[in-house]
N, C-alpha and C positions, 0 to 999 in steps of 0.2 A: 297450621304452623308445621314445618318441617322438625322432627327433629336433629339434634344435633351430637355432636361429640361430646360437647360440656353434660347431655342427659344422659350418659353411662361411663363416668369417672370411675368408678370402681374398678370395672372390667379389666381397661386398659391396664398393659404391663404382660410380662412372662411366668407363665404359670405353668409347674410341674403337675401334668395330668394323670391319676391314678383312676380305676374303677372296675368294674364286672360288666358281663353283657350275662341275660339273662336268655334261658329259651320260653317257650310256651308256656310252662309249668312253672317257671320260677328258678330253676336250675340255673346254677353258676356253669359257662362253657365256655368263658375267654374271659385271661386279664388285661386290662389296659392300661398301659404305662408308655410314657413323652411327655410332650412340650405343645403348649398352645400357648398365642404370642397375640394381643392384641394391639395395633399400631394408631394411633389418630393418624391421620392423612393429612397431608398442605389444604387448608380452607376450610378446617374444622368438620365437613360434614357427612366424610367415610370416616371408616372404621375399617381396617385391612386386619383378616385373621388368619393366621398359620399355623396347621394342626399338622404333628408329625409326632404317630405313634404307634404302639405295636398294639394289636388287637391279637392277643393271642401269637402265633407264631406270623404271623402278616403285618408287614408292615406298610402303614396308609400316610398317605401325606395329600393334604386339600386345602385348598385357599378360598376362605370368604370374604366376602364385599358386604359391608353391612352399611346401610344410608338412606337416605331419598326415602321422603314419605310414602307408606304401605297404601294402596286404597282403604283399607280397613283400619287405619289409622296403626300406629306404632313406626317400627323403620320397615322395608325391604331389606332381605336378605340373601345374595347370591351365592351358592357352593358351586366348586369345581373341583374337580375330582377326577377319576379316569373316565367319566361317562362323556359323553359326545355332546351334551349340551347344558348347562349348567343346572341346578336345583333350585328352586323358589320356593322363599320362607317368608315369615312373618317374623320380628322383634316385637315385643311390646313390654312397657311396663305395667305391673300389675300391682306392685307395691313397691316404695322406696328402695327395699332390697328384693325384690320379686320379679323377673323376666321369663315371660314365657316367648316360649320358638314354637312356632308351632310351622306344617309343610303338611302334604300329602300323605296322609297317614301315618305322622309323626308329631310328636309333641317334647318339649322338655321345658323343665321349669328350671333356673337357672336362680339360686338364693345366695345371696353376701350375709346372710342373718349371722354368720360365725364370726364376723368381722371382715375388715377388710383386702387381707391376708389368705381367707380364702373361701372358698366358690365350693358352691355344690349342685348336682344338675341329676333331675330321675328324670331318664328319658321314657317314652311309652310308645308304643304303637299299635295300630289297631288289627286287628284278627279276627275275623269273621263275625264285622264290627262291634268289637265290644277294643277299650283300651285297654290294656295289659301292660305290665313293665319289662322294661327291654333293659338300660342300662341304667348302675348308678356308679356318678362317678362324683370327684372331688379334686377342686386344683388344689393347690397353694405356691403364692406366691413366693418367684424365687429372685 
């Protein structure tokens, strides 16, 4: 079964995005603050996301495509960004309010448990494989 838009209601909507990125040790080294925007799409079964925000003194703006059954079951997930060819991820649910994202040497878990107002995401990535934490950030809806 595909899934669809109706399986991530929460999400959907404009969310004011705050958090840290962390380095190797733990260390705070960038704040984050903007806007991510999750759109349903005409046919129910994308998900269109726009992230525009400052990472520290840099500012990033990147568009996902989130849809279409993952092989690995949950959604696929397309970023685009300034690189030359887009990024592939995984969606999945893991619990009612629980979505992990998981990509190439990246992970974030993605929790509504505060309600539904607002989002919270510890991202991790891996370092000479082991995972470590990278960022934590937290929406709320605006």
């Amino acid at each position: 079964m595909t899934p669809t838009v109706d399986d991530l209601p929460l999400t959907l909507g404009r969310w004011h995005s705050t958090g840290t990125v962390l380095d190797e040790s733990g260390r705070a080294t960038a704040h984050i603050d903007g806007t991510d925007v999750y759109t349903a799409l005409p046919g129910g079964a994308w998900i269109a996301h726009e992230v525009d925000v400052h990472i520290g003194s840099e500012h990033t703006v990147a568009h996902e495509l989130i849809g279409g059954a993952h092989p690995d079951g949950g959604w696929s997930m397309y970023a685009f960004d300034e690189s030359p060819t887009p990024g592939v991820m995984r969606l999945s649910a893991e619990a009612p309010d629980l979505l992990l994202l998981s990509g190439d040497g990246v992970r974030s878990w993605f929790s509504h448990r505060a309600g539904p107002d607002h989002m919270t995401t510890e991202w991790e990535r891996v370092v000479d494989g082991i995972w470590i934490p990278w960022m934590s950030m937290r929406f709320d809806r605006i």
